[in-house]
MOPAC internal coordinates of N, CA, C and O (Angstrom, degrees):
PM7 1SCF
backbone

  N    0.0000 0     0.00 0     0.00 0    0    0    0
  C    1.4565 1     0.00 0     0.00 0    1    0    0
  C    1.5206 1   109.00 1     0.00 0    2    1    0
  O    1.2310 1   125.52 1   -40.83 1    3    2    1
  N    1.0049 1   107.00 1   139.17 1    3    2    1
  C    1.9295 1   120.10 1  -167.92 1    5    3    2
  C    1.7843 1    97.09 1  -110.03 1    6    5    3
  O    1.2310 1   125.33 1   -38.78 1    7    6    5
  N    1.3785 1   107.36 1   141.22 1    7    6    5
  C    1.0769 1   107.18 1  -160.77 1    9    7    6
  C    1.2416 1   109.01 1  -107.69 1   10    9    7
  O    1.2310 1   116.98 1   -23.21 1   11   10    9
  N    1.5494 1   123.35 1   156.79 1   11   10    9
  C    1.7465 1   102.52 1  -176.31 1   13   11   10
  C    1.2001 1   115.77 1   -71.21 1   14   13   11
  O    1.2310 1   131.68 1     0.92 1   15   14   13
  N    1.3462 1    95.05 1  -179.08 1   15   14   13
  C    1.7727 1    85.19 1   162.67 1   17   15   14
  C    1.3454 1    93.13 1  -118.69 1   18   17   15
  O    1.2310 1   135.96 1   -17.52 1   19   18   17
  N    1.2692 1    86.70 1   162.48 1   19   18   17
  C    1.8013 1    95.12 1   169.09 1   21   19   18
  C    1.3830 1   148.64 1  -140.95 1   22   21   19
  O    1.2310 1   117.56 1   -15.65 1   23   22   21
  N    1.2857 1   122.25 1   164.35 1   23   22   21
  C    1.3649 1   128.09 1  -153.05 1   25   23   22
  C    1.3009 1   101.16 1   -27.42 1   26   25   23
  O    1.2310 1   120.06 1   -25.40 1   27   26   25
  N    1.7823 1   117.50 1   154.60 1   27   26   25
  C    1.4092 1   103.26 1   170.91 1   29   27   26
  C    1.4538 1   119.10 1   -79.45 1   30   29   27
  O    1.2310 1   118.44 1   161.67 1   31   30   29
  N    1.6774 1   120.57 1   -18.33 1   31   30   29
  C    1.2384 1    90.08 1   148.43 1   33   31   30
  C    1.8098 1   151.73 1   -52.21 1   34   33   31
  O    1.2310 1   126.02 1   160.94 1   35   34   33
  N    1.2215 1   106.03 1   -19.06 1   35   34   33
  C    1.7573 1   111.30 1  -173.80 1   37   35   34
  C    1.9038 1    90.14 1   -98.53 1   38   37   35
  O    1.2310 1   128.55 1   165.50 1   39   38   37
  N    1.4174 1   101.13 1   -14.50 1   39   38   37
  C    1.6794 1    97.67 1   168.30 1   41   39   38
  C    1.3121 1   135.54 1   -68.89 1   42   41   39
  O    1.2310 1   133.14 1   169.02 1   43   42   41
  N    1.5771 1    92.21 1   -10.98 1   43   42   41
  C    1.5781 1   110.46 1  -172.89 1   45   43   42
  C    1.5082 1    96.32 1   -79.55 1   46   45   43
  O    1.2310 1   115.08 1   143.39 1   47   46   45
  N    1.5832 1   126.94 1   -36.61 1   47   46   45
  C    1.6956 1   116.81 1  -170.07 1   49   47   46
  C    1.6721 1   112.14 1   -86.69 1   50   49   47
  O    1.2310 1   133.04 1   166.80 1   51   50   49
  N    1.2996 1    92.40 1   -13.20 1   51   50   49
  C    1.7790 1   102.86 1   171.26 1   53   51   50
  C    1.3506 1   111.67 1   -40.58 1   54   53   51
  O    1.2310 1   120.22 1   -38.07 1   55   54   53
  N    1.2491 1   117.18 1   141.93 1   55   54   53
  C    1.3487 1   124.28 1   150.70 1   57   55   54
  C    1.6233 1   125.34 1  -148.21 1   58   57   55
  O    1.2310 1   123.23 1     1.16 1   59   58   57
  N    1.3697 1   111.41 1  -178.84 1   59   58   57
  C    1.6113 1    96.32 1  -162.26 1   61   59   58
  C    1.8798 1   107.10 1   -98.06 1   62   61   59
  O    1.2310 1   129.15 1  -167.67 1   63   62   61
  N    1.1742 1    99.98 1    12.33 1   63   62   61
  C    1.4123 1   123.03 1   160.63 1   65   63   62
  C    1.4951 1   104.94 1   -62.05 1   66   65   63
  O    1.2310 1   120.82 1   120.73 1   67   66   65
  N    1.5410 1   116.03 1   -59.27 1   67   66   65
  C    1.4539 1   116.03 1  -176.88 1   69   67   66
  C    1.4749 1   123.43 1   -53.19 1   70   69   67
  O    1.2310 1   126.87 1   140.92 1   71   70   69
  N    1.4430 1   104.38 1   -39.08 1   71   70   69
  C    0.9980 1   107.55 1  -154.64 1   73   71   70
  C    2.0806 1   109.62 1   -74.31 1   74   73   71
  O    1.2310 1   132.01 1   -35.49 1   75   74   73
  N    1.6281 1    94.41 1   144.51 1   75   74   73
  C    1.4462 1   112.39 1  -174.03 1   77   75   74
  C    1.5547 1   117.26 1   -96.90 1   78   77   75
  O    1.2310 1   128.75 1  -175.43 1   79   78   77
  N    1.3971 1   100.75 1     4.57 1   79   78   77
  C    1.4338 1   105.33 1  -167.94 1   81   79   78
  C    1.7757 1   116.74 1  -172.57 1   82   81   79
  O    1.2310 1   126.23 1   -24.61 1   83   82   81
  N    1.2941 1   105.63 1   155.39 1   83   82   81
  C    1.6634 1    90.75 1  -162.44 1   85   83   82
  C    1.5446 1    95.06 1   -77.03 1   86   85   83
  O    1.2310 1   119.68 1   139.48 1   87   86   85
  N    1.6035 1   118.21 1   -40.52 1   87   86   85
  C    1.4518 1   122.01 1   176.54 1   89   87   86
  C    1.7286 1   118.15 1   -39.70 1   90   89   87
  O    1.2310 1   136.81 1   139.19 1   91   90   89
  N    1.4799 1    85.05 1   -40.81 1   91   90   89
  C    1.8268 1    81.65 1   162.94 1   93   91   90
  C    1.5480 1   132.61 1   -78.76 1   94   93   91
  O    1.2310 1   132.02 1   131.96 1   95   94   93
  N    0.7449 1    94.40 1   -48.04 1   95   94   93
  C    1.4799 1   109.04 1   167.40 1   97   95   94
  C    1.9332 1   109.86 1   -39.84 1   98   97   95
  O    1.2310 1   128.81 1   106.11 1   99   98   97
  N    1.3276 1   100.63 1   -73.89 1   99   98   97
  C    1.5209 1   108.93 1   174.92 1  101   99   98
  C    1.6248 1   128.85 1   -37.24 1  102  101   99
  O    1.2310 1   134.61 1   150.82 1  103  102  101
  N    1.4989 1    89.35 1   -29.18 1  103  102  101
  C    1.7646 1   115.25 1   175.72 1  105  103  102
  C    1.3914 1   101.52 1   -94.83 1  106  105  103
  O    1.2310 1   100.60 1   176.10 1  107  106  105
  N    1.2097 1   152.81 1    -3.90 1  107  106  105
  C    1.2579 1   134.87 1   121.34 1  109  107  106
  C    1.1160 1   162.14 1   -83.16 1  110  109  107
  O    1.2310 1   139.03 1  -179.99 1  111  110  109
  N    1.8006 1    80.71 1     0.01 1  111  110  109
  C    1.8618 1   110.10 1   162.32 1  113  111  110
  C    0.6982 1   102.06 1   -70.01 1  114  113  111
  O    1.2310 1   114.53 1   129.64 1  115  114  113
  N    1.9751 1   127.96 1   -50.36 1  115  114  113
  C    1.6836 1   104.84 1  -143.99 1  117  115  114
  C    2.0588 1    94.18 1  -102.21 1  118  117  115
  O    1.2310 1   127.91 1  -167.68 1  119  118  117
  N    1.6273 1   102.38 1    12.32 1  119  118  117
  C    1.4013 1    77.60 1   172.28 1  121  119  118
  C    1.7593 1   109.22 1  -111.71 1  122  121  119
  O    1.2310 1   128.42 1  -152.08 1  123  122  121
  N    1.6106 1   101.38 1    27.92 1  123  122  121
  C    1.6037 1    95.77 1   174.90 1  125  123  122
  C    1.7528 1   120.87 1   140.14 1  126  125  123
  O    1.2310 1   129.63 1   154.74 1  127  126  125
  N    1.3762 1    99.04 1   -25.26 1  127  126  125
  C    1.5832 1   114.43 1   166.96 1  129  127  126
  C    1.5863 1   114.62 1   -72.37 1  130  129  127
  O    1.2310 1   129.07 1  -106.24 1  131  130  129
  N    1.5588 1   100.12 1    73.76 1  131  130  129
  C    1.7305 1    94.69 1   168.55 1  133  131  130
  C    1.2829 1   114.95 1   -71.38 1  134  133  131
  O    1.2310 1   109.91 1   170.95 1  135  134  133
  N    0.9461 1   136.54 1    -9.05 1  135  134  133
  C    1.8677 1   129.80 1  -178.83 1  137  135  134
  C    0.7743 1    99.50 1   -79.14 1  138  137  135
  O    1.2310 1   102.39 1   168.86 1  139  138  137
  N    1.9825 1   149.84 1   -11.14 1  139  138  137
  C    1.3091 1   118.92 1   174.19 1  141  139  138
  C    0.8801 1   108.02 1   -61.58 1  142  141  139
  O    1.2310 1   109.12 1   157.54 1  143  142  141
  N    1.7081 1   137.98 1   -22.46 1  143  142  141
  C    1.0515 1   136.81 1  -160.17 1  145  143  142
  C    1.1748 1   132.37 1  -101.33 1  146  145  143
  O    1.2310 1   125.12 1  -134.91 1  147  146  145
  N    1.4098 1   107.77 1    45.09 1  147  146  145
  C    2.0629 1   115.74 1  -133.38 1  149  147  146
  C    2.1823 1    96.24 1   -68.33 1  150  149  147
  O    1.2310 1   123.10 1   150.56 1  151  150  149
  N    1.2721 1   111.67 1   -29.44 1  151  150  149
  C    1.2344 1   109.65 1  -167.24 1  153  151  150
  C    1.7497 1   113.83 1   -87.94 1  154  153  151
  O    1.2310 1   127.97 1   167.59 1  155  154  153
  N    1.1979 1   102.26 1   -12.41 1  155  154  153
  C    2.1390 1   117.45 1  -177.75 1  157  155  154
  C    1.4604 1    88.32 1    85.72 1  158  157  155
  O    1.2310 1   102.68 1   160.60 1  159  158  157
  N    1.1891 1   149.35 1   -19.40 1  159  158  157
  C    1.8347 1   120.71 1  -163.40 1  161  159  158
  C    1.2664 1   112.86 1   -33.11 1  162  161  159
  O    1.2310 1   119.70 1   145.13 1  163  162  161
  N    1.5883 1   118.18 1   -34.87 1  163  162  161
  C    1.3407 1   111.65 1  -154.82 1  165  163  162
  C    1.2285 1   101.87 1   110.84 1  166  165  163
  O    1.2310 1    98.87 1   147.35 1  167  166  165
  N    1.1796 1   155.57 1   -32.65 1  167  166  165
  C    1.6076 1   165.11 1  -117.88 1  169  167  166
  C    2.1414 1   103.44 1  -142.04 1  170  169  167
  O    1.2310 1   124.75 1  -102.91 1  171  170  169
  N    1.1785 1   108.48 1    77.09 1  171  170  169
  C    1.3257 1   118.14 1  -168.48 1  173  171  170
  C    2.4733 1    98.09 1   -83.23 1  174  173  171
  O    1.2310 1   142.75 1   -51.53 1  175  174  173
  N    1.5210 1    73.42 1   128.47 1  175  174  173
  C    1.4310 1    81.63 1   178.09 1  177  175  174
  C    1.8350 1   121.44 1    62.52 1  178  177  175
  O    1.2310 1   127.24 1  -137.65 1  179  178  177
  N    1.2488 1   103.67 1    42.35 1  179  178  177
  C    1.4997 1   112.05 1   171.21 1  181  179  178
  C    1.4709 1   140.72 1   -50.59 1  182  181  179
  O    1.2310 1   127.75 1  -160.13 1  183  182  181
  N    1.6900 1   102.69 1    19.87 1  183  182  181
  C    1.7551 1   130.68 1   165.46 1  185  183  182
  C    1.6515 1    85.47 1   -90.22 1  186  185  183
  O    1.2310 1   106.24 1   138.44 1  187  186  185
  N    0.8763 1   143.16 1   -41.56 1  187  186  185
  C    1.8761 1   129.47 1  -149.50 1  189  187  186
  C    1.8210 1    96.72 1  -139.48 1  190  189  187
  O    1.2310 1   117.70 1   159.63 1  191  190  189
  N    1.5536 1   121.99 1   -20.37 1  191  190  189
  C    1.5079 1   103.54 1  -177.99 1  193  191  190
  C    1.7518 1    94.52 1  -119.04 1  194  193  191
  O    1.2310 1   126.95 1   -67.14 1  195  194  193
  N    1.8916 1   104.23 1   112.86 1  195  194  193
  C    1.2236 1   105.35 1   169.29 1  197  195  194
  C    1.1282 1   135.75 1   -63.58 1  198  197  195
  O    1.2310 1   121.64 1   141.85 1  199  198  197
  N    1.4960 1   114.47 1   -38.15 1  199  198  197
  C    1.5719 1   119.20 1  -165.28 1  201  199  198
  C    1.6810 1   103.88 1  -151.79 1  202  201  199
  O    1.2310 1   128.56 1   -38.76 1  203  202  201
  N    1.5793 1   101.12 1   141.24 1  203  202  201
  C    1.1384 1   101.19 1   172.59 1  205  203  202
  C    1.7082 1   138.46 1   -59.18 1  206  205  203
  O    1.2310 1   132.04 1   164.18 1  207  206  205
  N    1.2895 1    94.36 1   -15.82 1  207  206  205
  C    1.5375 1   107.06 1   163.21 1  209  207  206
  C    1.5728 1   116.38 1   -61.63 1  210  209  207
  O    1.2310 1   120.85 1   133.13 1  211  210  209
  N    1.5301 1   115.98 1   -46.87 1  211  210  209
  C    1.6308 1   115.47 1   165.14 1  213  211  210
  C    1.2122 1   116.30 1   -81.57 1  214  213  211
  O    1.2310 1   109.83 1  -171.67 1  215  214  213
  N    1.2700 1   136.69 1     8.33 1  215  214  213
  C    1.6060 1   137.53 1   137.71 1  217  215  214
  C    1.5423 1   118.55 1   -55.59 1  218  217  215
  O    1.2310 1   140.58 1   106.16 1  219  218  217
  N    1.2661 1    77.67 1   -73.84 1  219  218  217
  C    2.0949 1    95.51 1   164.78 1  221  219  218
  C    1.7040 1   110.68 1   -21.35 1  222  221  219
  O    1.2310 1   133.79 1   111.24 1  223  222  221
  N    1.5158 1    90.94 1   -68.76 1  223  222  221
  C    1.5243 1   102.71 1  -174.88 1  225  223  222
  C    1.2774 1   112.34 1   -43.71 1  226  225  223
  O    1.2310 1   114.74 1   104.61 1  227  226  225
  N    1.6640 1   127.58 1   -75.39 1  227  226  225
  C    1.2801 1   144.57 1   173.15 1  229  227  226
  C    1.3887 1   115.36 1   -35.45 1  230  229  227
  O    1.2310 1   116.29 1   147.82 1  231  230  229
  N    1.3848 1   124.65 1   -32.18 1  231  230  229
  C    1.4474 1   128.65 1  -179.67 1  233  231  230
  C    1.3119 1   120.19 1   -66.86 1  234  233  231
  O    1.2310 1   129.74 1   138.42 1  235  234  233
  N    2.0367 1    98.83 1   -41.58 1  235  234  233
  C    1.4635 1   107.08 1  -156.75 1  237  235  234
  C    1.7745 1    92.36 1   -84.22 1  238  237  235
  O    1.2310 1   120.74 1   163.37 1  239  238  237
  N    1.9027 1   116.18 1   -16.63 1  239  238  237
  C    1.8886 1    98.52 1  -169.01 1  241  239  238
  C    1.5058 1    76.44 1   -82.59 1  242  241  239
  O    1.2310 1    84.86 1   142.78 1  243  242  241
  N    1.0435 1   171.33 1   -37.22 1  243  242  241
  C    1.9407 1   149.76 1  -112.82 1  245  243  242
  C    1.6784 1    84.56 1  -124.28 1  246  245  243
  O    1.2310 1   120.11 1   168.94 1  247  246  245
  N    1.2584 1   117.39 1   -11.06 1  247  246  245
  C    1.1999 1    89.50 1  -168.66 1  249  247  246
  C    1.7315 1   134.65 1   102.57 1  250  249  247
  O    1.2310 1   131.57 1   160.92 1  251  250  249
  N    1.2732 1    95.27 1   -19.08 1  251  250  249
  C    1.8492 1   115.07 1  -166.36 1  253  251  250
  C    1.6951 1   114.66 1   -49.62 1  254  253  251
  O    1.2310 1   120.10 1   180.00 1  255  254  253

């Protein structure tokens, strides 16, 4: 099960603590959570997204 994303208000309490998955994670980068990304690599939430190649990936199925 894929999780929503959500409003950027409930995006504001998000963090990359929550997140269970890089797919999730990525879906709350690209809908507004810039702090996963505190360093710019490109690589949002680096507890659950290893490599920018599986960013890549996740971006190009959601659409991002």
């Amino acid at each position: 099960m894929t999780p929503a994303v959500l409003p950027i208000e409930q995006a504001a309490g998000w963090s990359c603590a929550r997140a269970s998955s890089c797919a999730e994670a990525v879906r709350q980068w690209c809908n507004g959570y810039r702090r996963a990304d505190g360093d710019n690599d490109g690589i949002p939430c680096e507890n659950v997204c290893r490599s920018l190649a599986e960013v890549r990936r996740i971006r190009g199925q959601i659409g991002c």
